[in-house]
LUMMITOR-698992 format. One record per residue (C-alpha): residue number from 1; x, y, z negated. Coordinates in nm, 4 decimals, decimal comma. Layout:
+-----+----------+----------+----------+
: seq :       c1 :       c2 :       c3 :
+-----+----------+----------+----------+
: NUM :        X :        Y :        Z :
...
+-----+----------+----------+----------+
END
This chain:
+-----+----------+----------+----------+
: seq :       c1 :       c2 :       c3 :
+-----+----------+----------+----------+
:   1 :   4,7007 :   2,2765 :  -8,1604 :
:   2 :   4,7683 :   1,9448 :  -8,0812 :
:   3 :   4,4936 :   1,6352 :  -8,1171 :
:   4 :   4,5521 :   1,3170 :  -8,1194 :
:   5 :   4,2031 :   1,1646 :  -7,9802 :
:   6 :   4,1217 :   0,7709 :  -8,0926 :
:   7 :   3,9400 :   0,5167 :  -7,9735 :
:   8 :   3,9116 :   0,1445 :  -7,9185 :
:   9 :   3,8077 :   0,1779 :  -7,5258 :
:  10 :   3,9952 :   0,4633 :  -7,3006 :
:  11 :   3,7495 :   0,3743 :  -7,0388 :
:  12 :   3,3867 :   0,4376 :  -6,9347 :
:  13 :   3,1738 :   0,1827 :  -7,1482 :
:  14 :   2,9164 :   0,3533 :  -7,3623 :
:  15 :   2,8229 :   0,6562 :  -7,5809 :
:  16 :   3,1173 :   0,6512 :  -7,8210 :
:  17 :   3,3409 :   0,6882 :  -7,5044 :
:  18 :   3,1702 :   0,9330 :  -7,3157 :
:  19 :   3,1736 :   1,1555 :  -7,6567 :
:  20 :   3,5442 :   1,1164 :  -7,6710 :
:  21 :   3,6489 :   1,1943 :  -7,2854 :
:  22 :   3,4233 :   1,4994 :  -7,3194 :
:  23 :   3,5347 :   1,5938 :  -7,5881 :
:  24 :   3,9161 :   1,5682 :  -7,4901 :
:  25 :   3,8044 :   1,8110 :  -7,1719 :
:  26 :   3,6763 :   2,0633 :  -7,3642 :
:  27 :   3,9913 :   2,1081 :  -7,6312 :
:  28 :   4,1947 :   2,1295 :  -7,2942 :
:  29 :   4,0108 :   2,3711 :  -7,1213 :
:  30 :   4,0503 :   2,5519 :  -7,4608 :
:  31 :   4,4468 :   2,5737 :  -7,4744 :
:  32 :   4,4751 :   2,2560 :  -7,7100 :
:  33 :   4,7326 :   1,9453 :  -7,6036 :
:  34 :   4,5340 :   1,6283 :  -7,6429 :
:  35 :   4,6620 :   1,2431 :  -7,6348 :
:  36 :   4,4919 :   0,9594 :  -7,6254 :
:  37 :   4,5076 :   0,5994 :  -7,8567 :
:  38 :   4,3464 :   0,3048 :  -7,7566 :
:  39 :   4,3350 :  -0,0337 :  -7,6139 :
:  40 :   4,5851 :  -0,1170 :  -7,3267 :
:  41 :   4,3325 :  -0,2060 :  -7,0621 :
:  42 :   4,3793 :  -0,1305 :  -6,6630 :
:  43 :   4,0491 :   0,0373 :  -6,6292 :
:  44 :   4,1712 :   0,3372 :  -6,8927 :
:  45 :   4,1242 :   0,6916 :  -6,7729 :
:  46 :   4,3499 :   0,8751 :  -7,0318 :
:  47 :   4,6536 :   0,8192 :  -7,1627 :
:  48 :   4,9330 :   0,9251 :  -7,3814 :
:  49 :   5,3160 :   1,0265 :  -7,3237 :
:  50 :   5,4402 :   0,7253 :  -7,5504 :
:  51 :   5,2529 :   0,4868 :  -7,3301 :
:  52 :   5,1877 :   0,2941 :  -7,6046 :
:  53 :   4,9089 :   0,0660 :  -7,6322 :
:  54 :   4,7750 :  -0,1803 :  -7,8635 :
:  55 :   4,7174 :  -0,5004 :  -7,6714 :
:  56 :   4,3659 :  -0,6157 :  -7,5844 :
:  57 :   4,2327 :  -0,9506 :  -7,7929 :
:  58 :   3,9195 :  -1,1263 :  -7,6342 :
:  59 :   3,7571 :  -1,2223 :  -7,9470 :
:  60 :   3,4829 :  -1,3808 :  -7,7893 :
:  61 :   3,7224 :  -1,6698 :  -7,6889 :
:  62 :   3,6163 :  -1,7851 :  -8,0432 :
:  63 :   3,8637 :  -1,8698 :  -8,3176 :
:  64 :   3,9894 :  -2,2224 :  -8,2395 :
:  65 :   4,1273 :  -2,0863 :  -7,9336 :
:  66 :   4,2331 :  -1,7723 :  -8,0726 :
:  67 :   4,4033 :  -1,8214 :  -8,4167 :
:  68 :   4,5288 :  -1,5063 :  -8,4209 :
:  69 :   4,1936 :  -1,3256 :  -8,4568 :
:  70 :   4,0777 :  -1,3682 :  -8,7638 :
:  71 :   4,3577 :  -1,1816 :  -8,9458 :
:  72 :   4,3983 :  -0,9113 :  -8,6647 :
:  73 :   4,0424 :  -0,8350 :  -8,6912 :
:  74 :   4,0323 :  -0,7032 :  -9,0321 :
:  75 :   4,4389 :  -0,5911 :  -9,0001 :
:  76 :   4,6784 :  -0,5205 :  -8,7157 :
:  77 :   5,0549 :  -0,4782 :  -8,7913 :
:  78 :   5,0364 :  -0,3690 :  -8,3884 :
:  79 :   4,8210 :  -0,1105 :  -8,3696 :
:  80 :   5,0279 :   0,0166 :  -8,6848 :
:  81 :   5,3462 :   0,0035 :  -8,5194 :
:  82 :   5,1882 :   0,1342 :  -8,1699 :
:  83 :   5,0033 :   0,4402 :  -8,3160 :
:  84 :   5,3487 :   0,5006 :  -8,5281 :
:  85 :   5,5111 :   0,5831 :  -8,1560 :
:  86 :   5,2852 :   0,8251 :  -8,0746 :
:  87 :   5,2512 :   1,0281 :  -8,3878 :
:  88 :   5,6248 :   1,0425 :  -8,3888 :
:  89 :   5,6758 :   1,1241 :  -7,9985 :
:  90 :   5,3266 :   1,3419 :  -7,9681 :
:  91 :   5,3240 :   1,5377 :  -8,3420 :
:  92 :   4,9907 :   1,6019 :  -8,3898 :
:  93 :   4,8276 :   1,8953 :  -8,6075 :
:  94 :   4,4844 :   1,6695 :  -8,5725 :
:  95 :   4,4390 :   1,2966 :  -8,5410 :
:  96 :   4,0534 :   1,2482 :  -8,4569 :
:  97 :   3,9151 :   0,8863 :  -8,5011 :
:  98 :   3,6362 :   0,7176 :  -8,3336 :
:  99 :   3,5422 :   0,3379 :  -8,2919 :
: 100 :   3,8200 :   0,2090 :  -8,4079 :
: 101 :   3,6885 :  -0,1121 :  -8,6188 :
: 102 :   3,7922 :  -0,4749 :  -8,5209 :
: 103 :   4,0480 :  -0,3798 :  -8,2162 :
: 104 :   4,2572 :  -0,1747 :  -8,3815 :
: 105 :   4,1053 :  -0,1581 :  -8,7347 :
: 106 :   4,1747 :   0,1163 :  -9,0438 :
: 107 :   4,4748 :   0,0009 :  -9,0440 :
: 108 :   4,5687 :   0,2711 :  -8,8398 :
: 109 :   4,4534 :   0,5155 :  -9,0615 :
: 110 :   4,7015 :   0,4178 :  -9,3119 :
: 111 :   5,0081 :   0,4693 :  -9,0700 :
: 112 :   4,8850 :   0,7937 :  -9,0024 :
: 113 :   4,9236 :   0,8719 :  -9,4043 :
: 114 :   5,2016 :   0,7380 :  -9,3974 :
: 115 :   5,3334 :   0,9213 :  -9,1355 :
: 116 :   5,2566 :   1,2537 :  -9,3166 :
: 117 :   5,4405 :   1,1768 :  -9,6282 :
: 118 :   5,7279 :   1,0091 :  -9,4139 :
: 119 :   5,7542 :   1,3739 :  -9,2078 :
: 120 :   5,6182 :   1,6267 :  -9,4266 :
: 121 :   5,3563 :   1,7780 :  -9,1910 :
: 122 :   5,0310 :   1,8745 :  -9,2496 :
: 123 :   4,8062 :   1,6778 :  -9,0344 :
: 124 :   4,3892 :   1,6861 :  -9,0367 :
: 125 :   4,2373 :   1,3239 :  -9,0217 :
: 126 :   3,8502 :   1,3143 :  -8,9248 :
: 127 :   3,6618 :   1,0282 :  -8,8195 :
: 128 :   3,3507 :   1,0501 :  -8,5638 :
: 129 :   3,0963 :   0,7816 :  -8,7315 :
: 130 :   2,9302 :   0,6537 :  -8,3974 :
: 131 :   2,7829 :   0,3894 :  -8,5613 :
: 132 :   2,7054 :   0,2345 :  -8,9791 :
: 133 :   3,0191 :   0,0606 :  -8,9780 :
: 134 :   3,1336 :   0,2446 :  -9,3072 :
: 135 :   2,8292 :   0,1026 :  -9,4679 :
: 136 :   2,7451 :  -0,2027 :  -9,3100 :
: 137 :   2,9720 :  -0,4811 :  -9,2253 :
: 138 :   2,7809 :  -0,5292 :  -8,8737 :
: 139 :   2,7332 :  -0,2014 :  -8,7551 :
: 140 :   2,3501 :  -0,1333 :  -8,7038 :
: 141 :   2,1505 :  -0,1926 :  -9,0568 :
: 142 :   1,9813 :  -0,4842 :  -8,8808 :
: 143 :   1,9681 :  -0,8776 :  -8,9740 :
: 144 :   1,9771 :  -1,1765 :  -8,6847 :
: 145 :   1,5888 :  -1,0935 :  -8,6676 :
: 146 :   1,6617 :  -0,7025 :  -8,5299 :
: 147 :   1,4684 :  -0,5647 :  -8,8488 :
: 148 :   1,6057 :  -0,2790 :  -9,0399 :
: 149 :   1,7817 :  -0,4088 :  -9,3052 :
: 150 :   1,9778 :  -0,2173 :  -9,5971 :
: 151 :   2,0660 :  -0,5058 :  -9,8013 :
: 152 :   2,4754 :  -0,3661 :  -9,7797 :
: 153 :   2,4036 :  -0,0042 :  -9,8352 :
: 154 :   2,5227 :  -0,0190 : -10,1813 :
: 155 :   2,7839 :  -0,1692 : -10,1606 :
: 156 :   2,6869 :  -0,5394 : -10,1668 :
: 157 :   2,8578 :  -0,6842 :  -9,8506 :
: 158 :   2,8307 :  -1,0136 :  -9,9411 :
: 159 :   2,4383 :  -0,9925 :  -9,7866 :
: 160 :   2,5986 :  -1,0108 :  -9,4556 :
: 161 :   2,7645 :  -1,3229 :  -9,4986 :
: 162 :   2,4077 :  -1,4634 :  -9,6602 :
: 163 :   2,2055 :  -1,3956 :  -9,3938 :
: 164 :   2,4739 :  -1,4431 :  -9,1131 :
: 165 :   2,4417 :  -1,1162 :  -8,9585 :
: 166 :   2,7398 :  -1,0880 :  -8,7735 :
: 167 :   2,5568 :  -1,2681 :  -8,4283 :
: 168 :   2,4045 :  -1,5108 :  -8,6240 :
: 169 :   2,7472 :  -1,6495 :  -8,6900 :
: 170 :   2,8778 :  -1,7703 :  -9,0423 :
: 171 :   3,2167 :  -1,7541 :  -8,9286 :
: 172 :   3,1880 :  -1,4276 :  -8,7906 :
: 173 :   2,9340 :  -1,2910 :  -9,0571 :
: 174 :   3,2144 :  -1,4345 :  -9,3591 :
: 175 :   3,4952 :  -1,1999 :  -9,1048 :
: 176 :   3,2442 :  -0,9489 :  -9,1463 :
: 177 :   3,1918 :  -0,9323 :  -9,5133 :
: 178 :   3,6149 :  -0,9732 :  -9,5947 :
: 179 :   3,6511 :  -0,6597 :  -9,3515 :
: 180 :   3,4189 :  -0,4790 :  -9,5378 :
: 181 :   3,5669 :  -0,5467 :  -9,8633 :
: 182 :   3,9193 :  -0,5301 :  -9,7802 :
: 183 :   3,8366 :  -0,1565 :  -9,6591 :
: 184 :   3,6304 :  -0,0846 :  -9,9482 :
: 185 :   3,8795 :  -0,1759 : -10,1748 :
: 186 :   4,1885 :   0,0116 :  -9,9436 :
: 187 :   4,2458 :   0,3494 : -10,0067 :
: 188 :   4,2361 :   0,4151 :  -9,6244 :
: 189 :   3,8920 :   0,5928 :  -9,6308 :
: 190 :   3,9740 :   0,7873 :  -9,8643 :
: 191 :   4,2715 :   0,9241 :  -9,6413 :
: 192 :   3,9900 :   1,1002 :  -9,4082 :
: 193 :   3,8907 :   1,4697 :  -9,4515 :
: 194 :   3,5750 :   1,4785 :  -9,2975 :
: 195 :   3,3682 :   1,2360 :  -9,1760 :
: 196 :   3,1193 :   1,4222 :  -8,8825 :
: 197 :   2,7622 :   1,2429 :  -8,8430 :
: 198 :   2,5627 :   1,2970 :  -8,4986 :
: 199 :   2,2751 :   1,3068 :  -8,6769 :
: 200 :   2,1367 :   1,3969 :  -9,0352 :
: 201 :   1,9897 :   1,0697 :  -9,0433 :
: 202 :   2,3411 :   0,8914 :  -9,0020 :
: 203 :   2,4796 :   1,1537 :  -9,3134 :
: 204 :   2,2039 :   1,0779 :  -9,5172 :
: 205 :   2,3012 :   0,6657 :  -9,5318 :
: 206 :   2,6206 :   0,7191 :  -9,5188 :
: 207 :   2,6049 :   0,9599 :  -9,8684 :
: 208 :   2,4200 :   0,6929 : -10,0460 :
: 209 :   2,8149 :   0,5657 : -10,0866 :
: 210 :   2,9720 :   0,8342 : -10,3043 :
: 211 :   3,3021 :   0,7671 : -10,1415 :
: 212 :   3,1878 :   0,9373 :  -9,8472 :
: 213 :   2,9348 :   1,1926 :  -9,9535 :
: 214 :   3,1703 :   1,4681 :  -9,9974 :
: 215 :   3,3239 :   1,4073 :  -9,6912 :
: 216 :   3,0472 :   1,3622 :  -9,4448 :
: 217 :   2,9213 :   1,6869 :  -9,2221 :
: 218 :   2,6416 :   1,7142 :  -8,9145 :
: 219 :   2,7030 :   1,8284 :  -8,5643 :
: 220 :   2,4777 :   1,6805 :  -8,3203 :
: 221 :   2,6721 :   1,5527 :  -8,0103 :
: 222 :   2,6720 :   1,7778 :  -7,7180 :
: 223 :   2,5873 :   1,7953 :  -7,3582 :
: 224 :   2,6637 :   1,9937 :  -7,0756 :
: 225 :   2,4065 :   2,2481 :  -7,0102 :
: 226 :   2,2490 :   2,1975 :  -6,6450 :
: 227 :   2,1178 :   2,4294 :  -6,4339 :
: 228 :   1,7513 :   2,3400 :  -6,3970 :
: 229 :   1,6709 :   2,2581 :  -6,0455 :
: 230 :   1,2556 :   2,1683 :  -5,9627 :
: 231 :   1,2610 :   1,8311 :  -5,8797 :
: 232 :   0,9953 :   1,5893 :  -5,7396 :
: 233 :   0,8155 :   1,3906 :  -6,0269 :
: 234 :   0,7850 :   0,9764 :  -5,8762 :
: 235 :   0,5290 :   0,7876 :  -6,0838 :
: 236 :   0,7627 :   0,5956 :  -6,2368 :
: 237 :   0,8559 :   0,5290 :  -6,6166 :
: 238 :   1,2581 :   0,5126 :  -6,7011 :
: 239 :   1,4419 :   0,3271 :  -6,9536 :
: 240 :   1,8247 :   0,3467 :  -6,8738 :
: 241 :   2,1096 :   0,2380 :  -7,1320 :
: 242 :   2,1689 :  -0,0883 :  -7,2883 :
: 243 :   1,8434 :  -0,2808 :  -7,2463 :
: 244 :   1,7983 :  -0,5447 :  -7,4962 :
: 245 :   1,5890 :  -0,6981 :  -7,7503 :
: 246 :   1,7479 :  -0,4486 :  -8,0526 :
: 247 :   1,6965 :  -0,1148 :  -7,7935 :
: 248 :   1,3010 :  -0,2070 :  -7,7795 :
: 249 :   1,3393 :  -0,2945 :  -7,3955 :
: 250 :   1,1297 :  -0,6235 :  -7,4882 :
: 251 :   0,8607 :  -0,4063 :  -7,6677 :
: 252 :   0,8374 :  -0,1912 :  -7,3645 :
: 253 :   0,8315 :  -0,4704 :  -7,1309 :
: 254 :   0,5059 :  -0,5839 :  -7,3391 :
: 255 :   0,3598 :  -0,2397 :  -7,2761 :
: 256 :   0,4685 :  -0,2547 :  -6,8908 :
: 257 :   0,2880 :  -0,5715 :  -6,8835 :
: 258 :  -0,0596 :  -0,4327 :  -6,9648 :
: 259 :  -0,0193 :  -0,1046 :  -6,6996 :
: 260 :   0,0087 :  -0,2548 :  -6,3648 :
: 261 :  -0,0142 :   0,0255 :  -6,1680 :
: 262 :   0,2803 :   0,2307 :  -6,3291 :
: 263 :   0,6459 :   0,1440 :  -6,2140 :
: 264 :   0,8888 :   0,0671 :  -6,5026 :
: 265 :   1,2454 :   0,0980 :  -6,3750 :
: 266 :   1,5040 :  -0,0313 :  -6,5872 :
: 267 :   1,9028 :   0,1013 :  -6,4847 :
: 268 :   2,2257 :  -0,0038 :  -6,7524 :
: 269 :   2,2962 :  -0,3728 :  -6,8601 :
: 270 :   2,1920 :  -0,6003 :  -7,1459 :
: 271 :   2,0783 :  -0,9317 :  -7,2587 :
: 272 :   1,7050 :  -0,8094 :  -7,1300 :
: 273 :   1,7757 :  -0,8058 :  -6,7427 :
: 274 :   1,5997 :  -1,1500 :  -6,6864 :
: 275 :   1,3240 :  -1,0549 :  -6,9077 :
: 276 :   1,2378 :  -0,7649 :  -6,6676 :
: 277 :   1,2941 :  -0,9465 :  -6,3850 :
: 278 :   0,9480 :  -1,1601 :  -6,4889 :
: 279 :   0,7433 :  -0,8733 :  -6,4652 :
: 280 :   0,6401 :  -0,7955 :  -6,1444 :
: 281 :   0,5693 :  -0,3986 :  -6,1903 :
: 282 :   0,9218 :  -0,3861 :  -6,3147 :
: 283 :   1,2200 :  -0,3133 :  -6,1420 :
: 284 :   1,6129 :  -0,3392 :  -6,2567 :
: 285 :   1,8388 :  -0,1383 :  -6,0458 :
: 286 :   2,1608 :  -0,2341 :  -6,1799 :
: 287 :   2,4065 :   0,0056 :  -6,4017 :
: 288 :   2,3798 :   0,3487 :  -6,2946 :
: 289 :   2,6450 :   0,6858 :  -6,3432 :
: 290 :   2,7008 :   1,0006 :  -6,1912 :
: 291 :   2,4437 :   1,1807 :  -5,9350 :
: 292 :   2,2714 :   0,8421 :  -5,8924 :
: 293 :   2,1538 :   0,8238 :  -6,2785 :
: 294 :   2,0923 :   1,1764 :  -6,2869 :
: 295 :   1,8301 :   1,1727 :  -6,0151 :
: 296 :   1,6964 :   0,8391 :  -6,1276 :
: 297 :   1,6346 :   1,0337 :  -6,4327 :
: 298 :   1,5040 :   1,3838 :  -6,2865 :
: 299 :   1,2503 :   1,2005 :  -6,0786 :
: 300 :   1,1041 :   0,9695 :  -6,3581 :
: 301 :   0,7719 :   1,0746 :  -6,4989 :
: 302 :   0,8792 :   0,9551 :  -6,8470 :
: 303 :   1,1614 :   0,8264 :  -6,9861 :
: 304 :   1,1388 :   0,6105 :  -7,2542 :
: 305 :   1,4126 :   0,5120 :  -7,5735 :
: 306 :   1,1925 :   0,2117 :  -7,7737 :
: 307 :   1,4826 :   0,1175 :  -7,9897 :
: 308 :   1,3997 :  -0,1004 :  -8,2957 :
: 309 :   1,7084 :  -0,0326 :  -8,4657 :
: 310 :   1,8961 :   0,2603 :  -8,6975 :
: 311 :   2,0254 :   0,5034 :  -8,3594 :
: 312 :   2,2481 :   0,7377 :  -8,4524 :
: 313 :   2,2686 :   1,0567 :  -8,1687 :
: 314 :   2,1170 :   0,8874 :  -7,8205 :
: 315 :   2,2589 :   1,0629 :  -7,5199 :
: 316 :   1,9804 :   0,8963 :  -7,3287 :
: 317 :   1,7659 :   1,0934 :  -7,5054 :
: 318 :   1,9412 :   1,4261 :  -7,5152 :
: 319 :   2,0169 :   1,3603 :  -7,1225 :
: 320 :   1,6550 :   1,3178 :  -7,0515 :
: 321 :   1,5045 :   1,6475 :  -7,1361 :
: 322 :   1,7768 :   1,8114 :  -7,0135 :
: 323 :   1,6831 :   1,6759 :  -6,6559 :
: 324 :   1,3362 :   1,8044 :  -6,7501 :
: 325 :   1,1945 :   1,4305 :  -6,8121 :
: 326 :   0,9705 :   1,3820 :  -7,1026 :
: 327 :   1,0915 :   1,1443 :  -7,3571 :
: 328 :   0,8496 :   0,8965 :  -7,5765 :
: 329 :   1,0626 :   0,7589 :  -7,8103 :
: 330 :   1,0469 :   0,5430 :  -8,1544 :
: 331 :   1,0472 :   0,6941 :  -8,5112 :
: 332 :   1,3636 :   0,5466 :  -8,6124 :
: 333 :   1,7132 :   0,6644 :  -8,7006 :
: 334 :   1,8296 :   1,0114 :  -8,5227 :
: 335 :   1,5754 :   0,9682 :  -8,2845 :
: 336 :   1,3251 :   1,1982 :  -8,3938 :
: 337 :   1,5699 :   1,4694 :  -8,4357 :
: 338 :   1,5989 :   1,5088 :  -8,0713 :
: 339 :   1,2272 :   1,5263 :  -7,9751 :
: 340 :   0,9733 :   1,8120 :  -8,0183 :
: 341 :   0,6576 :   1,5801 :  -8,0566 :
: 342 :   0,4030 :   1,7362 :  -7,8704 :
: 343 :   0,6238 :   1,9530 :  -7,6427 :
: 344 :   0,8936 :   1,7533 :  -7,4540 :
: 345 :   0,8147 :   1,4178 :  -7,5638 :
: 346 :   0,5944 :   1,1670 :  -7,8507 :
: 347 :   0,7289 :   0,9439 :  -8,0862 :
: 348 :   0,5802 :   0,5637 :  -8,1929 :
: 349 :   0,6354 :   0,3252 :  -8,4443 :
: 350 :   0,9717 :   0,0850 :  -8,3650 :
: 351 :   0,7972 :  -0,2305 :  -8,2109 :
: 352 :   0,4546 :  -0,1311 :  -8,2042 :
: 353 :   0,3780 :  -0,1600 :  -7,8092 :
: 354 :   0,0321 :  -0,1023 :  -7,9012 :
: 355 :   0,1378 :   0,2673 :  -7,9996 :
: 356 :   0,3593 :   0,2865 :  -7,6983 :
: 357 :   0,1030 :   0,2141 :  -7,4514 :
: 358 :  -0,0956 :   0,4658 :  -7,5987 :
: 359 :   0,1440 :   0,7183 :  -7,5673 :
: 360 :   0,1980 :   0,6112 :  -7,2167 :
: 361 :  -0,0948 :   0,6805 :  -7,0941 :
: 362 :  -0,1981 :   1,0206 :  -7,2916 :
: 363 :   0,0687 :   1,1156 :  -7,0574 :
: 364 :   0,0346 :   0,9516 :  -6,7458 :
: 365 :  -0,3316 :   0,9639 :  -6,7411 :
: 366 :  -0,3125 :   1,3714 :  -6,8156 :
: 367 :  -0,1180 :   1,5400 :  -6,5486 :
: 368 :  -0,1849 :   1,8888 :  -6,6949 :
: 369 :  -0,0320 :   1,7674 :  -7,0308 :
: 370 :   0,2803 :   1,5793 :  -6,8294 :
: 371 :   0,3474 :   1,8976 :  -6,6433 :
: 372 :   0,3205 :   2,1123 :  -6,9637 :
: 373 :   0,5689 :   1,8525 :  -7,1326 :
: 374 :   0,8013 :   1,8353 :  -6,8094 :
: 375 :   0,7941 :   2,2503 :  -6,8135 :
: 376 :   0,8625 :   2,2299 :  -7,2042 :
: 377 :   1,2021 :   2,0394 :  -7,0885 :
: 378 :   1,3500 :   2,3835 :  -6,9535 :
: 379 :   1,3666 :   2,5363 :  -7,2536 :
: 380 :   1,5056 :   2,2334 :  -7,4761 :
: 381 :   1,8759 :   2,3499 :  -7,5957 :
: 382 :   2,0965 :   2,0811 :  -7,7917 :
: 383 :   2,4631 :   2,1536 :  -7,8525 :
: 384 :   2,6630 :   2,2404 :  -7,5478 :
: 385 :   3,0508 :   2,2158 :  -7,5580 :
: 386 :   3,0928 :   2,5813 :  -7,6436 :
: 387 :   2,8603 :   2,5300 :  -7,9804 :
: 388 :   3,0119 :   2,2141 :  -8,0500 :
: 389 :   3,3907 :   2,3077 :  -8,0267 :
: 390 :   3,3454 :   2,6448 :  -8,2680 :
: 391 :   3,1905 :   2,3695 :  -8,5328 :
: 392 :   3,4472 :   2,0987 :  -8,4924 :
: 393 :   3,7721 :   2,3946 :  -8,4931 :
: 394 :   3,6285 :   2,4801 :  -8,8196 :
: 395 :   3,6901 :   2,1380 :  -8,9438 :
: 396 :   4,0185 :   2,0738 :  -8,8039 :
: 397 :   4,1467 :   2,4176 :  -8,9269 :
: 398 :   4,0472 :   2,3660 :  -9,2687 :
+-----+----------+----------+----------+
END
């Protein structure tokens, strides 16, 4: 079978991406031919045989010094013509989309319709939802304020553009809102077979849309299994990822503040890196991968995932565990899916540093209840490629 794998970034950046590349390894190391679509960008990692490309657009340049934005944000005749090229030179049986909103837009998923009636051939089109764009013209369910807001859920987009949620931006907020009607309104959705949510938390928003609620299935994303190797605990507690105000690094920081004996390390990048640079039991080591993350993670104590906003499938905290680190994390989105509360990790209320601190200490104050946690990490068991690839074949052979 051949798949045609999409997405914005072909490069290491975040979650969506490291979903896709994995993904991409393990339908090759199963027999399947797999190309890539993306962004032309020299840091890419995959490719495909067309070599085709859609140019990269800063769009943070702002729109006086980019006129061409505006339109190619909602609509791009290029990524049309450029994903046109590679359906016709690659001939896929599968074309699987990804983040694809803004760089290279839906407008992609037209050509590939069109591109089945133009050739006759039977071709599966599924879409990874990654994050609420679908549903919410900004992508998180959260207003300039980073509270949980479902104003758009129904279908009223024009909320977005009322309370500028697009970056606090009524330029970018009134983009926002025309995207998501222009798509509503296109037939391009409906073009998708299935729709697969990380999380039942992400399917159950996304079916309060009956446009997608017969489409939408759940497979958690997966992780390579590890073999479990004892490792020595450091009193330290971990938050790693994008740290910022909307990820709850700020709400931890608060907690950090009131426990200065305990280490906080902080490893990624975000808007929050100054903020923990003012607390002096608080350390930021920079953006971590490979060996040097995954130790940084075996040897916390705790590892914490405060987000205040809608998460979808966190590898951070599926990563975690499976380097036998406790998690505490917040009672929002698909968080909660991913913990056993009161056996590899706790959960508090988004925000509530109060609750946090608590949990902090119930742990690090009890080292026979840490190391029963830590020891409850070995037998945690999420989707591994294996489980994840007999789900997803299902759905492209149907």
């Amino acid at each position: 079978m051949k798949i045609l794998l999409v997405n914005k970034f072909l490069y290491p950046k975040g979650g969506a991406e490291t979903y896709v590349f994995k993904l991409g390894e393990t339908l090759q190391k199963m027999g399947h031919e797999v190309e890539y679509f993306g962004l032309e960008n020299e840091k890419n990692i995959v490719r495909n045989n067309a070599g085709s490309y859609v140019s990269h657009m800063d769009f943070g340049e702002g729109i006086k010094k980019n006129l061409k934005a505006p339109l190619r944000i909602i609509y791009s005749s290029e990524a049309r013509k450029k994903i046109r090229s590679v359906l016709d030179s690659f001939q896929p049986d599968v074309v699987h989309f990804n983040n694809i909103q803004f760089h290279l837009t839906p407008s992609i998923i037209l050509e590939t319709e069109k591109y089945k009636k133009d050739t006759g051939k039977s071709v599966r089109i599924i879409y990874t939802a990654h994050d609420y764009q679908l549903i919410c013209p900004s992508h998180g369910l959260f207003d300039t304020e980073i509270r949980v807001c479902e104003k758009c859920l129904g279908g009223n987009y024009m909320n977005c553009l009322k309370t500028k949620c697009m970056k606090n931006s009524r330029i970018k907020s009134l983009l926002a809102t025309a995207d998501a009607y222009f798509w509503k309104i296109s037939r391009a959705y409906s073009c998708i077979d299935k729709i697969i949510c990380p999380s039942f938390f992400m399917k159950s928003k996304l079916d309060t849309q009956k446009r997608f609620s017969d489409k939408t299935v759940v497979i958690h994303n997966f992780i390579e299994p590890v073999t479990f190797a004892e490792t020595k605990k450091e009193n330290y507690v971990l938050e790693f990822g994008h740290l910022s105000r909307d990820k709850g690094t700020v709400t931890l920081l608060e907690a950090a503040k009131r426990m200065p004996d305990i280490r906080f390390v902080f490893a990624g990048y975000g808007e929050a890196e100054n903020e923990i640079r003012k607390v002096k039991n608080a350390e930021y080591v920079g953006f971590k991968t490979g060996d040097e993350l995954k130790k940084l993670i075996a040897r916390a104590a705790v590892s914490v995932y405060p987000s205040e906003c809608y998460e979808n499938c966190p590898f951070s905290v599926i990563e975690s565990q499976m380097y036998g680190t406790p998690v505490i994390g917040s009672k929002t989105g698909g968080i909660p899916e991913l913990i056993r509360e009161g056996e590899t990790g706790l959960l508090f209320e988004p925000g509530n540093a109060d609750e946090l601190e608590k949990n902090l200490r119930l742990l690090l104050e009890n080292p026979e209840r840490l190391s029963e946690y830590t020891s409850n990490c070995k037998n945690v068991s999420f989707e591994t490629a294996e489980t994840y690839y007999e789900k997803l074949i299902r759905i492209y052979g149907e």
